[in-house]
N, CA and C atoms as an extended XYZ file, in Angstrom:
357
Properties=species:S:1:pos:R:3:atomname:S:1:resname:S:1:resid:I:1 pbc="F F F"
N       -31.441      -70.034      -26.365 N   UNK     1
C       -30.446      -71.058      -26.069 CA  UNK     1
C       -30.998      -72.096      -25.099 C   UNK     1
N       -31.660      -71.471      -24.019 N   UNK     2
C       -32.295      -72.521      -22.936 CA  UNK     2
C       -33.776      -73.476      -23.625 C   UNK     2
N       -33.808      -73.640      -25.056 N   UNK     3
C       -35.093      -73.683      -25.327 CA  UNK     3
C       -34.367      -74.894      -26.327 C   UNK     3
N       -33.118      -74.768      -27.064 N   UNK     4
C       -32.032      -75.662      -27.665 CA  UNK     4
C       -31.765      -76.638      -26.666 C   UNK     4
N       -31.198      -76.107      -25.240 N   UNK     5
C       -30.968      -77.212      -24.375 CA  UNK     5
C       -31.783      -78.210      -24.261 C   UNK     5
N       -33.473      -77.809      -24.361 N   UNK     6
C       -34.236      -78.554      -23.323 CA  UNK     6
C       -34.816      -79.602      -24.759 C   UNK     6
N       -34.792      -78.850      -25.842 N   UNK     7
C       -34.755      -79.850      -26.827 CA  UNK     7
C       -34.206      -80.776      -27.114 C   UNK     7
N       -32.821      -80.507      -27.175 N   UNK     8
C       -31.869      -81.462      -27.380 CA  UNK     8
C       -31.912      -82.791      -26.089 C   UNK     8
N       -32.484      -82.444      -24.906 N   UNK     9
C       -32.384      -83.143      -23.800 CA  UNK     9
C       -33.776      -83.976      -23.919 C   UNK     9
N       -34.919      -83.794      -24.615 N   UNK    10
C       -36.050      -84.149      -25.151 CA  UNK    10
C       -35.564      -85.479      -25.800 C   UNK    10
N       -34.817      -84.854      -26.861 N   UNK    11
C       -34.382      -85.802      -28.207 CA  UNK    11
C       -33.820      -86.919      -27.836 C   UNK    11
N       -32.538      -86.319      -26.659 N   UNK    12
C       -31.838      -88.050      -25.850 CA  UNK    12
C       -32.263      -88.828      -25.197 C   UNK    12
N       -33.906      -87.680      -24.358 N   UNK    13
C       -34.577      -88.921      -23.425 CA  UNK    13
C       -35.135      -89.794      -24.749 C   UNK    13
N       -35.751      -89.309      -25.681 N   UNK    14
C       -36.420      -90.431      -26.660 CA  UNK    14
C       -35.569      -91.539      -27.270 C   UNK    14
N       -34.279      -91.145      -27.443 N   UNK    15
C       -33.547      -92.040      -28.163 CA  UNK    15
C       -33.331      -92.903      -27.431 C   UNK    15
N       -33.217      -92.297      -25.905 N   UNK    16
C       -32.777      -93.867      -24.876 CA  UNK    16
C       -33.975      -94.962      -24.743 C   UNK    16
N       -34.927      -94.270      -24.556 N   UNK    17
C       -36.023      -95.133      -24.518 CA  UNK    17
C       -36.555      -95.649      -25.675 C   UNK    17
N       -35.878      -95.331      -27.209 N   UNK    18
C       -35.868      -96.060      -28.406 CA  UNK    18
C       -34.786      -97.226      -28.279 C   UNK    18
N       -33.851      -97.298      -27.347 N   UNK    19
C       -32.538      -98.124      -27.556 CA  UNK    19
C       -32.777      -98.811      -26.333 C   UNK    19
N       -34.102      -98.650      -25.384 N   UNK    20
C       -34.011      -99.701      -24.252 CA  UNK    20
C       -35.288     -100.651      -24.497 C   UNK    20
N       -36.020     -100.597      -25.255 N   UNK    21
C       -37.293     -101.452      -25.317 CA  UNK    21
C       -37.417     -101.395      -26.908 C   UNK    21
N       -38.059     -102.324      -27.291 N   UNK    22
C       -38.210     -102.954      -28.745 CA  UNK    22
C       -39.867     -103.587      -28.850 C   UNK    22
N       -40.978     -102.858      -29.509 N   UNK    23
C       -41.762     -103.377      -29.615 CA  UNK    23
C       -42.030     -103.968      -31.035 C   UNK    23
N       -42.658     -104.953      -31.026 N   UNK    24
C       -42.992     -105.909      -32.204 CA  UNK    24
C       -44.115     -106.681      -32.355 C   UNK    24
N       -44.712     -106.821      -33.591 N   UNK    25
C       -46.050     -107.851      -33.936 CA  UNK    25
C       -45.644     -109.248      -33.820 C   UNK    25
N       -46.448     -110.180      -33.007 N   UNK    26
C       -46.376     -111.323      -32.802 CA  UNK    26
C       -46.901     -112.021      -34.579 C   UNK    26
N       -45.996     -112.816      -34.953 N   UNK    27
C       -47.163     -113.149      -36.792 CA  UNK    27
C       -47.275     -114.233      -36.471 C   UNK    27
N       -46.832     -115.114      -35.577 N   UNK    28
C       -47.680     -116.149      -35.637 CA  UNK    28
C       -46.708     -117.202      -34.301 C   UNK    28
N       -47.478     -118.935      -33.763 N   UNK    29
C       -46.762     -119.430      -32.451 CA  UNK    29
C       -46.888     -121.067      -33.203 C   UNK    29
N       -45.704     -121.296      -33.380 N   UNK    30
C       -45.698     -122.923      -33.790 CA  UNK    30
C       -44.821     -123.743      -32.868 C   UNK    30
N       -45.415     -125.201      -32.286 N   UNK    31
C       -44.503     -126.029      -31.693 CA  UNK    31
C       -42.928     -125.681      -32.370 C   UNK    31
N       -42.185     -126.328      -31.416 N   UNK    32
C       -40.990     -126.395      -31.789 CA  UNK    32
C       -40.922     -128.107      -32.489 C   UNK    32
N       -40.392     -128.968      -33.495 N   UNK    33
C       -40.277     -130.178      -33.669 CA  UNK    33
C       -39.436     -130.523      -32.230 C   UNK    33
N       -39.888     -131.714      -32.473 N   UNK    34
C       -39.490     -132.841      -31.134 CA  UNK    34
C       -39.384     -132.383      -29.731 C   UNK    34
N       -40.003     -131.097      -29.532 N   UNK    35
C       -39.993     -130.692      -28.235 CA  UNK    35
C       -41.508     -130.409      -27.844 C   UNK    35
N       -41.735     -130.524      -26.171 N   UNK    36
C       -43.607     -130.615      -26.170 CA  UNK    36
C       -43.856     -129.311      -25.329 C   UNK    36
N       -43.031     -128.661      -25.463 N   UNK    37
C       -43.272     -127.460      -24.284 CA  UNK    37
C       -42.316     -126.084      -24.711 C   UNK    37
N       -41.931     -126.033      -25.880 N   UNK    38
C       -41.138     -124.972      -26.699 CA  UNK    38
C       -42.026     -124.729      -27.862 C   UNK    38
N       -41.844     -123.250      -27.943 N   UNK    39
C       -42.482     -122.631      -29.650 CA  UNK    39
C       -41.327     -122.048      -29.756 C   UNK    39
N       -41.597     -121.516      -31.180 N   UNK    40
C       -41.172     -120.282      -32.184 CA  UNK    40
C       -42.424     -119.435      -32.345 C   UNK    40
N       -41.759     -118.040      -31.449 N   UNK    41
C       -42.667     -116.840      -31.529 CA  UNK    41
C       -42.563     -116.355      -32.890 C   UNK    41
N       -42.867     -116.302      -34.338 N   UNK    42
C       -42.805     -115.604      -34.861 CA  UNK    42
C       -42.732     -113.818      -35.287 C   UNK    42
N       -41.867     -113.248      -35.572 N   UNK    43
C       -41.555     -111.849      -35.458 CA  UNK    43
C       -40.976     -111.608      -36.934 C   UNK    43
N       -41.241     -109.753      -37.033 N   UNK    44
C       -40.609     -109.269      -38.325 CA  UNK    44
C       -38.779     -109.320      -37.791 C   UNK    44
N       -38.472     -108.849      -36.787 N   UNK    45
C       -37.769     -108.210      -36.161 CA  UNK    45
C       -36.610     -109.173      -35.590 C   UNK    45
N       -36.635     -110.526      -35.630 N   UNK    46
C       -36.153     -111.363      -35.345 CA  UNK    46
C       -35.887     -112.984      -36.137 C   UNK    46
N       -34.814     -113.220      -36.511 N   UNK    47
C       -35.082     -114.387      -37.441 CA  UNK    47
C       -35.665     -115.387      -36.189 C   UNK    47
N       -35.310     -115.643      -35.085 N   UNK    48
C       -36.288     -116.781      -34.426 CA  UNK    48
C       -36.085     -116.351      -33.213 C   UNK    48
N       -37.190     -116.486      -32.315 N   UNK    49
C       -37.720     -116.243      -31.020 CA  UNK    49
C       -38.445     -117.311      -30.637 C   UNK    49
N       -37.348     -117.915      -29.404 N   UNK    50
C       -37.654     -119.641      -28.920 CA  UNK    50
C       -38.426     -119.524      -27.607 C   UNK    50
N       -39.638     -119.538      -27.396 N   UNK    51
C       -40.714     -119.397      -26.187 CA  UNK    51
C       -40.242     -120.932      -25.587 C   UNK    51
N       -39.202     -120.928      -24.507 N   UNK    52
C       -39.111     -122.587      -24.317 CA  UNK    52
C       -39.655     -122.635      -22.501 C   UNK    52
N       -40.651     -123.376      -22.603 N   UNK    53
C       -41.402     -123.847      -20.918 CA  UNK    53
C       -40.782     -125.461      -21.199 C   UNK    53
N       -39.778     -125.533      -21.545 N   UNK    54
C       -39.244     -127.281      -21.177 CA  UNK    54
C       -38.174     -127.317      -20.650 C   UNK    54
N       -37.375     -126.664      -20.746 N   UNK    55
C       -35.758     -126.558      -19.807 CA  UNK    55
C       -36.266     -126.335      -18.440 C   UNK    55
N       -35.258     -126.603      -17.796 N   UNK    56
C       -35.128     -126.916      -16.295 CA  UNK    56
C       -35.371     -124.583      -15.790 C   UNK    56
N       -34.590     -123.858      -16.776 N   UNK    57
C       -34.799     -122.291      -17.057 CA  UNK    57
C       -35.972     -121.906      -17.641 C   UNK    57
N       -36.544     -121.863      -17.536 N   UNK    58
C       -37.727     -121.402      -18.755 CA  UNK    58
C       -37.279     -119.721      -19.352 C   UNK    58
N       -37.940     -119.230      -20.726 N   UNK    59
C       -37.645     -118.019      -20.776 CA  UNK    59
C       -37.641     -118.258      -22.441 C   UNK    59
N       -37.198     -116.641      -22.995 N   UNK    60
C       -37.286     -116.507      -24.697 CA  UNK    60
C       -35.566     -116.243      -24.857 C   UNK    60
N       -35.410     -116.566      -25.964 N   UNK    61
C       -33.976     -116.327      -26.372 CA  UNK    61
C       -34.424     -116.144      -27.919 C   UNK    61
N       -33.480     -114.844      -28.244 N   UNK    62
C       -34.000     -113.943      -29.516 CA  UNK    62
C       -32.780     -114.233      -30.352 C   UNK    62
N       -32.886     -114.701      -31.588 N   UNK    63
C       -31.944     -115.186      -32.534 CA  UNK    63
C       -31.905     -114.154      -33.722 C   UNK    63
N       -30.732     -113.900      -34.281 N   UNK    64
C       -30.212     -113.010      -35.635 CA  UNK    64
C       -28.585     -113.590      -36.300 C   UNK    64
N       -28.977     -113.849      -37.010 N   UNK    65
C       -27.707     -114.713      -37.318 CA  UNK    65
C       -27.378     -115.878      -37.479 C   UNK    65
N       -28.788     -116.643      -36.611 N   UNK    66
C       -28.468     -117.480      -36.067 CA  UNK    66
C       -27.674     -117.211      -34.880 C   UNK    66
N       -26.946     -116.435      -34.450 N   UNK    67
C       -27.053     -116.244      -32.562 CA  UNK    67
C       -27.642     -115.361      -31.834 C   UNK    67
N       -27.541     -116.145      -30.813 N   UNK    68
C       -28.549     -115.415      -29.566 CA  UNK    68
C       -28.074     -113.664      -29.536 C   UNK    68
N       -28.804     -113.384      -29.825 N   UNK    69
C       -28.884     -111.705      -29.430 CA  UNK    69
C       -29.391     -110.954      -27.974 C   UNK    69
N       -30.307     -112.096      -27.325 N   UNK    70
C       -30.845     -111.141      -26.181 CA  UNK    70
C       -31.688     -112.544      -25.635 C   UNK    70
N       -32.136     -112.647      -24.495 N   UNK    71
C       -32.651     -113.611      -23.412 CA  UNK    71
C       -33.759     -112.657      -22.741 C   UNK    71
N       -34.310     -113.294      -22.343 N   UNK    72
C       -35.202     -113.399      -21.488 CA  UNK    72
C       -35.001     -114.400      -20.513 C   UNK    72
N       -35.403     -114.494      -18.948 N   UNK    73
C       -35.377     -115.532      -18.057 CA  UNK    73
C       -36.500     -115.268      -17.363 C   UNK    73
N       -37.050     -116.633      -17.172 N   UNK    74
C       -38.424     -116.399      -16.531 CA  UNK    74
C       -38.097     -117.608      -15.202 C   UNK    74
N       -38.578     -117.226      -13.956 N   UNK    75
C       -38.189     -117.665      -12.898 CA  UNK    75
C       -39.345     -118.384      -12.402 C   UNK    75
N       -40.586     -117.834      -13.058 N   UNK    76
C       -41.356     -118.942      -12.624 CA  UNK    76
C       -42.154     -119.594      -13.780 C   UNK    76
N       -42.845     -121.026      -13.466 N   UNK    77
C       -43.084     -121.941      -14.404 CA  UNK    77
C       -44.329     -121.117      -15.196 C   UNK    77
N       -44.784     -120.847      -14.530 N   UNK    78
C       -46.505     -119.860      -15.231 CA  UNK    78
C       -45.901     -118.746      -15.713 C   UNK    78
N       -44.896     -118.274      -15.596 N   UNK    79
C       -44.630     -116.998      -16.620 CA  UNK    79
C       -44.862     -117.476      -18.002 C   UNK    79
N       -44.121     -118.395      -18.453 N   UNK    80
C       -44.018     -119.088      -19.330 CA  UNK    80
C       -45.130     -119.681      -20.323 C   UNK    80
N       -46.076     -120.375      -19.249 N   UNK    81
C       -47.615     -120.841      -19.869 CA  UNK    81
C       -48.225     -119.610      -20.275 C   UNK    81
N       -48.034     -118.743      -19.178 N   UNK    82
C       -49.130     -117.523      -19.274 CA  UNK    82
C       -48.524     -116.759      -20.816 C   UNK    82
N       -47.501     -116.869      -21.555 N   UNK    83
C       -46.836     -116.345      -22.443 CA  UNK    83
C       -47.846     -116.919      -23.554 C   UNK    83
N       -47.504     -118.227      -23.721 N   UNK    84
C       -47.790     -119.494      -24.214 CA  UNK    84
C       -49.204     -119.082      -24.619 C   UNK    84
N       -50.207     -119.013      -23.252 N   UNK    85
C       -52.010     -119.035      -23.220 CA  UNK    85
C       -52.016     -117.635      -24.144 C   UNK    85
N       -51.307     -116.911      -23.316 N   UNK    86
C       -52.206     -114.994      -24.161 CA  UNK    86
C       -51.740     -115.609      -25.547 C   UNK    86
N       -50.747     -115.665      -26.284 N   UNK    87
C       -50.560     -115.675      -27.714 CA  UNK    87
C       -51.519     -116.374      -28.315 C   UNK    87
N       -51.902     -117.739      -27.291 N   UNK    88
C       -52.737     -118.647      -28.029 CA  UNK    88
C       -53.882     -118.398      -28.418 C   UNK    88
N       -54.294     -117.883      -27.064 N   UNK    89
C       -55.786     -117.182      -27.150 CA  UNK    89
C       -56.239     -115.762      -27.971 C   UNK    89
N       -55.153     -115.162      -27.998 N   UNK    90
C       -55.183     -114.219      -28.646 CA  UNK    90
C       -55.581     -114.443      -30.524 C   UNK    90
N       -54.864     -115.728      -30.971 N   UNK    91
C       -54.658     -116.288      -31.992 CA  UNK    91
C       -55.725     -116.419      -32.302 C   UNK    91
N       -56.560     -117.179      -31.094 N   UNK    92
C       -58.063     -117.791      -31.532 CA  UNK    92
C       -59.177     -116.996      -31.408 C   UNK    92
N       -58.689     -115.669      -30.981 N   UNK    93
C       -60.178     -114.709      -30.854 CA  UNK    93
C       -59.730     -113.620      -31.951 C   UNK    93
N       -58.669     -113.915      -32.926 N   UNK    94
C       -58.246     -112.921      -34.076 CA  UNK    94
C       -57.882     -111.531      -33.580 C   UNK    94
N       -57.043     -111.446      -32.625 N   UNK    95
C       -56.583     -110.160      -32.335 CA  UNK    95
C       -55.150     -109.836      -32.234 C   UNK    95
N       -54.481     -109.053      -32.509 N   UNK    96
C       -53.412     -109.122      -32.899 CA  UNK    96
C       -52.685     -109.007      -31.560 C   UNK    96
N       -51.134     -108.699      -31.464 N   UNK    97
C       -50.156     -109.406      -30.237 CA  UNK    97
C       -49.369     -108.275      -30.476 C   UNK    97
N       -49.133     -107.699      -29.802 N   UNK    98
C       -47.768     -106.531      -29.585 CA  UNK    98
C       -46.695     -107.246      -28.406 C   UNK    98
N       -45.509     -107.438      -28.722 N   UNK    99
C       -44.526     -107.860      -27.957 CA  UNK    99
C       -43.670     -106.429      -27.271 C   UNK    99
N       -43.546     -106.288      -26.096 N   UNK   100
C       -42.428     -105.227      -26.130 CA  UNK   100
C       -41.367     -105.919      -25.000 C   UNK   100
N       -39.859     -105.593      -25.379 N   UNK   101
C       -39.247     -106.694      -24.710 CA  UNK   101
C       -38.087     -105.463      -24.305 C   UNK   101
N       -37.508     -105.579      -22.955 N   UNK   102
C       -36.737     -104.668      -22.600 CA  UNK   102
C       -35.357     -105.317      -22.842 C   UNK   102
N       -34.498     -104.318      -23.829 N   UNK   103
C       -33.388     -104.704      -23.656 CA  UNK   103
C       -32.492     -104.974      -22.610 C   UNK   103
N       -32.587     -103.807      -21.664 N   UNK   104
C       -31.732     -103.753      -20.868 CA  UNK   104
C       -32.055     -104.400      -19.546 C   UNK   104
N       -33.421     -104.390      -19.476 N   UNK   105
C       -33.389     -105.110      -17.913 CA  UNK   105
C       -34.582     -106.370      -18.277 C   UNK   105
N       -34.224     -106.722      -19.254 N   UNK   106
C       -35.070     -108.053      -19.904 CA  UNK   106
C       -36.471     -107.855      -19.291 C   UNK   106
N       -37.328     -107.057      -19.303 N   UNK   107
C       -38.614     -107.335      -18.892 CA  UNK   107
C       -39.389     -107.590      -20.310 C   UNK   107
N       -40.595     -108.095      -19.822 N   UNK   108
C       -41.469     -108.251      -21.743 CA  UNK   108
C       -42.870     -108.309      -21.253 C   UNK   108
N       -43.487     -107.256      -21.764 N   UNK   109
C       -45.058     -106.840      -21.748 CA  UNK   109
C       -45.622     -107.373      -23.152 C   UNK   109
N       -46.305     -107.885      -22.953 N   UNK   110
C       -47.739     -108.185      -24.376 CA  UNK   110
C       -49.122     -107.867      -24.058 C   UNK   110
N       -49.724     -107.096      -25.319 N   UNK   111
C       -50.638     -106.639      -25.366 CA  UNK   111
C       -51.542     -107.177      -26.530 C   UNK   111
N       -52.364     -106.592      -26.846 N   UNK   112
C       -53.649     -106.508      -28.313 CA  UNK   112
C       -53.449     -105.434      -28.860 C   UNK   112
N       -52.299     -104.725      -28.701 N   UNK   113
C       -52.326     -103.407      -29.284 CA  UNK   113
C       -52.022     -103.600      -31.012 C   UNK   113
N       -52.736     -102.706      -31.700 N   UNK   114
C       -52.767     -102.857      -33.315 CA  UNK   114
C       -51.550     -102.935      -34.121 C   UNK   114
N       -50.859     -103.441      -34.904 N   UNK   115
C       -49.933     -103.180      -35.375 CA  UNK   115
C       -48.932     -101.937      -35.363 C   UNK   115
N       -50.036     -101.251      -35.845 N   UNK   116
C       -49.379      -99.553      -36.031 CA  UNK   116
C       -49.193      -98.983      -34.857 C   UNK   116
N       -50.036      -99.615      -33.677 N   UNK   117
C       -49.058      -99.360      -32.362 CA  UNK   117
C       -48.076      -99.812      -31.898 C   UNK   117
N       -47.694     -100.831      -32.499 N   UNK   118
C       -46.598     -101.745      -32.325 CA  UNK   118
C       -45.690     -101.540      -32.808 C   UNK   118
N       -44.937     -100.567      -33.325 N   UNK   119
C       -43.602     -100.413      -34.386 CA  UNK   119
C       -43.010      -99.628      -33.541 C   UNK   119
């Protein structure tokens, strides 16, 4: 029975930490039209993910539906570039982009990790 408990208590820590962070493949970073300091992060996982360093806020806002599903806020101006540079650079040395973005307390790590680490 004590061996059921500790399983079952296994199973909920994983599920929470399946329901608090979301990792994903970056597929690709295009200007936004008429804006000089916004992309579209491309994702499977998201119909659009707006990387915007031009608002007075900087930060990502994650779209499904067409509405916002989840934010990001970035407080300082180089969070933003530095978002901007790794994807870019990453782009240009052919290595792939793992996004992981915290639901709950909006944090977002990117890596080079391989796809299949990324799901």
């Amino acid at each position: 029975m004590k061996k059921v408990i500790v399983l079952v208590g296994l199973l909920s820590a994983f599920t929470i930490k399946a329901e608090t962070y979301q990792k994903m493949p970056v597929l690709g970073l295009v200007p936004v039209e008429n804006m000089y300091a916004s992309f579209e992060i491309q994702t499977s996982k998201y119909e659009k993910v707006i990387l915007d360093c031009q608002s007075f806020v900087n930060g990502m806002t994650f779209y499904n539906d067409k509405k916002v599903v989840h934010e990001i806020k970035m407080i300082n101006y180089e969070d933003c570039s530095n978002v901007y540079d790794f994807i870019s650079q990453s782009n240009q040395d052919k290595k792939p982009v793992c996004m992981e973005i915290g639901l709950k307390d909006s944090t977002l790590n990117l890596s080079n990790d391989e796809a299949s680490a990324c799901q």
